[in-house]
KEKE-3310 file (N, C-alpha, C; in steps of 0.2 Angstrom, whole numbers, plus 5000, padded with zeros to 4 digits):
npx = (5493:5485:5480:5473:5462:5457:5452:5441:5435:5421:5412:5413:5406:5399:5407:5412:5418:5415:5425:5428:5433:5449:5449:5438:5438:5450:5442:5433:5442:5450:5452:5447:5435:5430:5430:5444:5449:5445:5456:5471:5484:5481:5476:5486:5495:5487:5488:5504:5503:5496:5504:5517:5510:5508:5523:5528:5524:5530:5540:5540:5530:5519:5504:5493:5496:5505:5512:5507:5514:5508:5504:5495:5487:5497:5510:5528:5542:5557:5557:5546:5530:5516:5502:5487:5480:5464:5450:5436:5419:5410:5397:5392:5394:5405:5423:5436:5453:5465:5479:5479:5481:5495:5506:5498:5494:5487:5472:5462:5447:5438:5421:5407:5388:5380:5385:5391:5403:5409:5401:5402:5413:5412:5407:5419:5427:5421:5422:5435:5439:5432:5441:5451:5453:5443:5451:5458:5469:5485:5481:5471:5456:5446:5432:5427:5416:5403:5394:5375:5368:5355:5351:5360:5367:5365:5373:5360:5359:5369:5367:5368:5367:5357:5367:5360:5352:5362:5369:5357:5357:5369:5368:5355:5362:5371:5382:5398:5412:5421:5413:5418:5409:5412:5408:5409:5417:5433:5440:5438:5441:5456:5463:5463:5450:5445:5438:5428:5429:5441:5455:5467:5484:5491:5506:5515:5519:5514:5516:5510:5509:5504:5491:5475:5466:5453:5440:5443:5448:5445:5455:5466:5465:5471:5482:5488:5490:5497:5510:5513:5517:5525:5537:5549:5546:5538:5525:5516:5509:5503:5500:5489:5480:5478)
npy = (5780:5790:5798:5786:5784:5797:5798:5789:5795:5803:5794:5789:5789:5777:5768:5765:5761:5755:5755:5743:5747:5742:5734:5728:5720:5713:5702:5698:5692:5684:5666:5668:5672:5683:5700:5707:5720:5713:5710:5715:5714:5711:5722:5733:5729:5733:5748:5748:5744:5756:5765:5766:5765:5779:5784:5779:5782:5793:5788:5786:5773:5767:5762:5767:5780:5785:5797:5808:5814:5825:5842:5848:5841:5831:5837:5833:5833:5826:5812:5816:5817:5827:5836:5838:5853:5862:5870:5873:5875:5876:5869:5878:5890:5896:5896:5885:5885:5871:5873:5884:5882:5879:5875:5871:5854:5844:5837:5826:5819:5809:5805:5798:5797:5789:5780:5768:5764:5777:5783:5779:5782:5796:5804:5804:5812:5824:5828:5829:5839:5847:5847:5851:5865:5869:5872:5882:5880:5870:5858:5856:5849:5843:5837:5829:5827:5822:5827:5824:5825:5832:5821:5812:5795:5780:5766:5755:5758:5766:5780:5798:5811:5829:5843:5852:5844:5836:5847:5850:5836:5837:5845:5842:5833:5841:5841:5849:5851:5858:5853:5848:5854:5845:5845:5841:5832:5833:5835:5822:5814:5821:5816:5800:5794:5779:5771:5770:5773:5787:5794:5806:5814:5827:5837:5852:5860:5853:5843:5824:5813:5802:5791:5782:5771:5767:5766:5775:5773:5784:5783:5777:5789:5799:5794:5794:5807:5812:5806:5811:5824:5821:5813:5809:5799:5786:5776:5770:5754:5757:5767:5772:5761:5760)
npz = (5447:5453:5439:5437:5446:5443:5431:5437:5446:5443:5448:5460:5473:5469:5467:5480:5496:5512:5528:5542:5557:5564:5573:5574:5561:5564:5572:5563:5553:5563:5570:5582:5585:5591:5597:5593:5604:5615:5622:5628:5622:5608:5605:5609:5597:5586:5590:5586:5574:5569:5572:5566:5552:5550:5554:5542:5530:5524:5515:5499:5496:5497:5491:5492:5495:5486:5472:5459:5444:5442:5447:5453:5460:5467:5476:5478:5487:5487:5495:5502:5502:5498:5504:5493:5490:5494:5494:5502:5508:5523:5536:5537:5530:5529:5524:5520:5521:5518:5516:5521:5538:5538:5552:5561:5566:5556:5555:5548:5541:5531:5527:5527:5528:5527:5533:5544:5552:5551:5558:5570:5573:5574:5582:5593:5584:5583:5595:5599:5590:5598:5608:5607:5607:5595:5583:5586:5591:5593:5583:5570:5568:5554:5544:5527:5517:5503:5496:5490:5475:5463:5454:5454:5454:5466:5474:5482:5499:5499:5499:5498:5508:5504:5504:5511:5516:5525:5532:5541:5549:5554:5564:5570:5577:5587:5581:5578:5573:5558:5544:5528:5513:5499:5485:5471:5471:5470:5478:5486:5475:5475:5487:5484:5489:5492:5500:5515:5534:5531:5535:5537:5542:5543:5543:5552:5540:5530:5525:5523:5534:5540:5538:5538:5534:5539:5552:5569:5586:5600:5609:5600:5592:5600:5601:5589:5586:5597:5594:5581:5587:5595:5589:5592:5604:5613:5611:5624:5630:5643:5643:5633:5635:5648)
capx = (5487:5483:5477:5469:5460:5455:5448:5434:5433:5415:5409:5418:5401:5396:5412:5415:5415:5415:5431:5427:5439:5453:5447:5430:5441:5452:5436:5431:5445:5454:5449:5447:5429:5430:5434:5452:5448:5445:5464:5474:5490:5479:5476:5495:5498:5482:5493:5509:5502:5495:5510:5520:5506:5509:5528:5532:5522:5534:5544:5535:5531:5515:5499:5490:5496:5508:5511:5508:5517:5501:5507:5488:5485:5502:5518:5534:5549:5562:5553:5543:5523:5513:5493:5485:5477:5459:5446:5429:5415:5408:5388:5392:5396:5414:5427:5443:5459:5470:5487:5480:5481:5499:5507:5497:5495:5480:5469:5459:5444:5433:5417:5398:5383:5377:5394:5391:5409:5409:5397:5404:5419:5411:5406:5423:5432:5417:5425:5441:5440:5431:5446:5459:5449:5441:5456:5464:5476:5490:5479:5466:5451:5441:5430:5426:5407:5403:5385:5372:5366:5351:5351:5363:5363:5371:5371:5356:5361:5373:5362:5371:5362:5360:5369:5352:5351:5369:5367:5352:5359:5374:5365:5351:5366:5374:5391:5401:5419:5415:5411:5419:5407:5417:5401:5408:5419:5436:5442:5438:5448:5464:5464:5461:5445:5440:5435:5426:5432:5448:5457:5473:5488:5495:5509:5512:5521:5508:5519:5507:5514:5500:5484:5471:5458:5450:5438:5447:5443:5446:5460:5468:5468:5474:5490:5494:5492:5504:5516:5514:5518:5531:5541:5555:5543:5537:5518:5516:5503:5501:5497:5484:5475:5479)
capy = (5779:5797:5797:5782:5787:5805:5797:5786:5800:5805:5786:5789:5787:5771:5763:5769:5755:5757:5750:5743:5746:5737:5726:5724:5717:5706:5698:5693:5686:5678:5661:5669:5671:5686:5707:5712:5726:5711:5707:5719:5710:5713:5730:5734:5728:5738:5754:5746:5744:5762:5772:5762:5769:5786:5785:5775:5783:5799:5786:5786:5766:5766:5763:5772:5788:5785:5804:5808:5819:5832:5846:5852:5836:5830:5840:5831:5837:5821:5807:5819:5818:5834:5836:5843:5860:5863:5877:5871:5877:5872:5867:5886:5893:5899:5893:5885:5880:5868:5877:5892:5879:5876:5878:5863:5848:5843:5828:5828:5813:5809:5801:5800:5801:5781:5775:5766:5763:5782:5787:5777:5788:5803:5808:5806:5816:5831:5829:5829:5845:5851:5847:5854:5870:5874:5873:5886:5879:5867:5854:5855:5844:5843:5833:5830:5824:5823:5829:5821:5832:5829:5814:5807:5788:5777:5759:5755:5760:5774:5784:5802:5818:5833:5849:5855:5839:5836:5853:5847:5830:5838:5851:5838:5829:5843:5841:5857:5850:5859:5848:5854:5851:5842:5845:5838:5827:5833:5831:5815:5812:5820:5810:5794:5790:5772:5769:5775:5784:5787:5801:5806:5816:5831:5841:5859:5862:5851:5833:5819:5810:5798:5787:5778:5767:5764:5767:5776:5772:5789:5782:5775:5796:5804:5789:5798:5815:5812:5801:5816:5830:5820:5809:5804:5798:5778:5775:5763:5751:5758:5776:5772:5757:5760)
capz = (5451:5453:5434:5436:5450:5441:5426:5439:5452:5445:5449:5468:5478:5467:5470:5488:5504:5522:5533:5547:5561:5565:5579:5571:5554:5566:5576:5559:5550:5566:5572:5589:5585:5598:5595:5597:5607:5623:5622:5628:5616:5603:5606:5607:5591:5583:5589:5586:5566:5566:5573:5559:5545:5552:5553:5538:5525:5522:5512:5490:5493:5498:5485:5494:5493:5480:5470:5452:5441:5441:5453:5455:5466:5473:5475:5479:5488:5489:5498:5506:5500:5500:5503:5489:5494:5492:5499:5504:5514:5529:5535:5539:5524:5531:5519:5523:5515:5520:5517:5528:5542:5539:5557:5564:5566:5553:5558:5543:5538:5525:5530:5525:5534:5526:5533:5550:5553:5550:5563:5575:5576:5571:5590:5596:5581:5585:5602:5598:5587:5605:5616:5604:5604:5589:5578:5586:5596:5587:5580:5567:5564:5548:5541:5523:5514:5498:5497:5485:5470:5460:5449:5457:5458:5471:5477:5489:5507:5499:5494:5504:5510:5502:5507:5517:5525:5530:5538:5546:5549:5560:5570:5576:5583:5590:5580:5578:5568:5551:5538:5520:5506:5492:5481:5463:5471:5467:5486:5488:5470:5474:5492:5480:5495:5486:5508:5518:5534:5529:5538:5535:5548:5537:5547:5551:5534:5522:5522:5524:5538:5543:5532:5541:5530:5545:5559:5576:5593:5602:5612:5595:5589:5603:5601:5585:5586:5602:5591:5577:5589:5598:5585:5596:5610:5611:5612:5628:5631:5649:5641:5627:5638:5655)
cpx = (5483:5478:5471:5461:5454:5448:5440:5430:5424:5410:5410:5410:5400:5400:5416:5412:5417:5420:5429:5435:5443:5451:5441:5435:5447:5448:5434:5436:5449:5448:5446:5437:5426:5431:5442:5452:5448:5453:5468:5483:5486:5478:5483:5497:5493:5487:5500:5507:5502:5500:5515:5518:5509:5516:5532:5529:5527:5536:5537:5532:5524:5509:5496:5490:5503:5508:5513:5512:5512:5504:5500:5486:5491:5509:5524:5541:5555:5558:5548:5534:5519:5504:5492:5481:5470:5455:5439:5424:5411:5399:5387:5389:5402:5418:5434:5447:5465:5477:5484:5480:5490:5500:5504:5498:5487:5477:5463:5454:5438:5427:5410:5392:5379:5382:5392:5396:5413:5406:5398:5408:5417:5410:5411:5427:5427:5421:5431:5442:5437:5436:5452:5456:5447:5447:5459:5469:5478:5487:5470:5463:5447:5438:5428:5421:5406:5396:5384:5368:5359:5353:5356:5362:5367:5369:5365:5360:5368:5372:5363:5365:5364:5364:5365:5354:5356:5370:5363:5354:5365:5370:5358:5355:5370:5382:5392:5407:5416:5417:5411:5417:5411:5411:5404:5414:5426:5443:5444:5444:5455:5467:5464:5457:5446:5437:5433:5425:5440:5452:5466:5475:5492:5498:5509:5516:5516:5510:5513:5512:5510:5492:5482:5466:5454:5445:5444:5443:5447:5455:5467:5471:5471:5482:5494:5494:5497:5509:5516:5518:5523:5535:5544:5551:5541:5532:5520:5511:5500:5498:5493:5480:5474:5469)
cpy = (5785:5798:5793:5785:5794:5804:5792:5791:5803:5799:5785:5786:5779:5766:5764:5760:5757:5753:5748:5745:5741:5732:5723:5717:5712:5701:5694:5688:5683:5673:5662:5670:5677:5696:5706:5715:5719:5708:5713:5719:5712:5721:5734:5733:5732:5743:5753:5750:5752:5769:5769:5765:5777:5789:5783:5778:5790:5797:5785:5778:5763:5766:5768:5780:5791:5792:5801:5813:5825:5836:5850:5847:5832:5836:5834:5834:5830:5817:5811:5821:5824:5835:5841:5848:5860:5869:5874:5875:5872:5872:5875:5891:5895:5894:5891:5881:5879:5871:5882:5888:5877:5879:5875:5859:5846:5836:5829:5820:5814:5803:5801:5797:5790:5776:5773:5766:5772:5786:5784:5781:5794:5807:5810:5811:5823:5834:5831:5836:5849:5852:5850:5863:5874:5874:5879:5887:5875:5862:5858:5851:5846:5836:5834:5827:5825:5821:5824:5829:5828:5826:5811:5799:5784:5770:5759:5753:5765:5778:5793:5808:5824:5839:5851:5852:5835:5839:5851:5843:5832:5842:5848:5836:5833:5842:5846:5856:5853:5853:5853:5850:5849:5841:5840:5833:5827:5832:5826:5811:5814:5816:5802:5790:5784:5769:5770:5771:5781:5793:5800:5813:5820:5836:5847:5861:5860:5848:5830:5815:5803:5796:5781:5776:5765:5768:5769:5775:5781:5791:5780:5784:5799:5800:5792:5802:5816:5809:5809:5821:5829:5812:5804:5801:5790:5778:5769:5761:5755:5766:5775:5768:5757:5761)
cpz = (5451:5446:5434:5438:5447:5435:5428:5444:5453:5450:5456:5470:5473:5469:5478:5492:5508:5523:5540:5550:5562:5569:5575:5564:5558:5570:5568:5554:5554:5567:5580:5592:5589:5594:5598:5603:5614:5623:5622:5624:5609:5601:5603:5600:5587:5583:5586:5575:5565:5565:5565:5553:5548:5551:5546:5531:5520:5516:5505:5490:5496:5493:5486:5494:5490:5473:5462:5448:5444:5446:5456:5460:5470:5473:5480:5481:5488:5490:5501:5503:5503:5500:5498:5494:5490:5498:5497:5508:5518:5531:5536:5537:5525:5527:5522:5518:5520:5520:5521:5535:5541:5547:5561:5561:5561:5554:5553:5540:5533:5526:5524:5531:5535:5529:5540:5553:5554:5556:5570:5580:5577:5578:5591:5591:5583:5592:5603:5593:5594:5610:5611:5602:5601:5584:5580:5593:5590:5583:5578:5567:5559:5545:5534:5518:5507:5495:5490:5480:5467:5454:5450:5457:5462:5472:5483:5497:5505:5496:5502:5503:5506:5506:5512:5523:5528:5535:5542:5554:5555:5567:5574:5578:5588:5588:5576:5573:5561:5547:5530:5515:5501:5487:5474:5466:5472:5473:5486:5482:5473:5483:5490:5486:5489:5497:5512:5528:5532:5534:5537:5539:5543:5544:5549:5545:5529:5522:5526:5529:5542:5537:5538:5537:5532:5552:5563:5580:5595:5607:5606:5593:5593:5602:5594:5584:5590:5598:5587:5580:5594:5595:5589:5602:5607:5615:5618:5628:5637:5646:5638:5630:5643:5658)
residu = (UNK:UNK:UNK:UNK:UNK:UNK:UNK:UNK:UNK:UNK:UNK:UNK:UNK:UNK:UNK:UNK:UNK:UNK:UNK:UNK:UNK:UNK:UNK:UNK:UNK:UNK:UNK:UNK:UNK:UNK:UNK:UNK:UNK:UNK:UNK:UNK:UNK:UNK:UNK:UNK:UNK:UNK:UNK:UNK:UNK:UNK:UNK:UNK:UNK:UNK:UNK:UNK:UNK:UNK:UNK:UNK:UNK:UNK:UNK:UNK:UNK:UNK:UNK:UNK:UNK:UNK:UNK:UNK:UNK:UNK:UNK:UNK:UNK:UNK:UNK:UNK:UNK:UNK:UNK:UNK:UNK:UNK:UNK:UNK:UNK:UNK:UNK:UNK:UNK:UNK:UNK:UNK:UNK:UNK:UNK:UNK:UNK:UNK:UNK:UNK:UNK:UNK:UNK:UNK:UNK:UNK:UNK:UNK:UNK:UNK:UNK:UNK:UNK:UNK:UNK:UNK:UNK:UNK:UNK:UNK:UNK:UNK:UNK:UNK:UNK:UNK:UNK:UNK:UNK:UNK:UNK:UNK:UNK:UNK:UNK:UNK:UNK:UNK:UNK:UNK:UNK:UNK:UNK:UNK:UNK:UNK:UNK:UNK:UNK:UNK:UNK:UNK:UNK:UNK:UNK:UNK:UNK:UNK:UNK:UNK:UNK:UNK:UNK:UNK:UNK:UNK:UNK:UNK:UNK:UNK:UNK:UNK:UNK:UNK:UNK:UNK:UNK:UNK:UNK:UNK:UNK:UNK:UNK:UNK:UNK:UNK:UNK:UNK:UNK:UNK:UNK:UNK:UNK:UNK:UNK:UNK:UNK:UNK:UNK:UNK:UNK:UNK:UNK:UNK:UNK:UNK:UNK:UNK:UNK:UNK:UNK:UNK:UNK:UNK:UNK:UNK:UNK:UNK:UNK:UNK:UNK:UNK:UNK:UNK:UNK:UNK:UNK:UNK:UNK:UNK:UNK:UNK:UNK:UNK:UNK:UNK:UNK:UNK:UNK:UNK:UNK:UNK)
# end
């Protein structure tokens, strides 16, 4: 897949699509006619499903982040999946490389600015890189963009900002989380995005330990950076909905 993946990667923005969140995507295809999110049984199982993606991915059997030979985009220990390493800059200019973060907990997504289901989250993940102080306490947040260049072309209504106006784009809003340019794209290929937000839960070694195709509510991420940073521990409904 990896391969596959490699050889459409420059085409990535043309074949990209938004995920709605979980509740929103159970509103439409139950009969219930209704969101999830008012049923607190539904709810439970929302987190039920994601703690499951978080724990269950370690094992090689998953499509989605199924590993290739190539050791410049995945390494393999045993069962054990490894994030490829990359270095990016930020709306900053300040560079960062995910292996210099081993040592947390990485809480890492990939968004765009045209993505609704993206920006819905995107307040609370700003926020959530504010309550975990900056990346320098046990948990990292980062997010990942993949600017538009000139001559770019894209589907109408994905048509992304440039560099400039990303940076702009976050500092009207007041959000602080850096944002690492993935200007040629090469990011969003060795995470195989084809969704967008995506985010993914990398440990403090570099094992992949968590894949979200999906919108997060704020209560949904904090449920699994606590499942991540306490394995043996069991997500209750009274904790995450109460």
């Amino acid at each position: 897949m990896i391969g596959r993946f490699h050889e459409r990667y420059m085409a990535v923005r043309r074949r990209i699509t938004t995920t709605e969140s979980p509740v929103n995507q159970g509103a439409r295809k139950s009969n219930f006619g209704r969101p999830w999110c008012s049923d607190r049984l539904f709810a439970l199982l929302i987190v039920v499903a994601l703690v499951f993606v978080l724990v269950g991915c370690r094992a090689n059997n998953d499509p989605k982040v199924t590993v290739g030979p190539d050791p410049d985009v995945r390494e393999t220990r045993g069962d054990e999946i490894y994030a490829p390493d990359f270095t990016l800059q930020d709306q900053n200019g300040v560079q960062h490389t995910l292996s210099g973060y081993k040592g947390k907990l990485v809480f890492l997504t990939f968004w765009a600015t045209w993505c609704s289901p993206c920006l819905e989250e995107f307040t609370d993940i700003n926020q959530l890189y504010l309550d975990h102080e900056e990346n320098t306490a046990d948990v990292a947040v980062l997010s990942v963009i993949y600017p538009s260049k000139k001559g770019d072309t894209s589907p109408a209504g994905q048509e992304e900002k440039t560099t400039d106006e990303i940076r702009a784009f976050l500092s009207e809003n007041g959000y602080r989380i850096p944002t690492l340019m993935d200007s040629d794209g090469k990011v969003f290929a060795a995470f195989k995005i084809d969704s967008l937000p995506t985010t993914y839960l990398i440990d403090q070694t570099g094992e992949v330990i968590g894949y979200v195709p999906a919108a997060l509510s704020r209560e949904l991420m904090d449920a699994l950076i606590e499942r991540a940073q306490n394995p043996e521990s069991s997500v209750q409904e009274t904790d995450t909905f109460s």
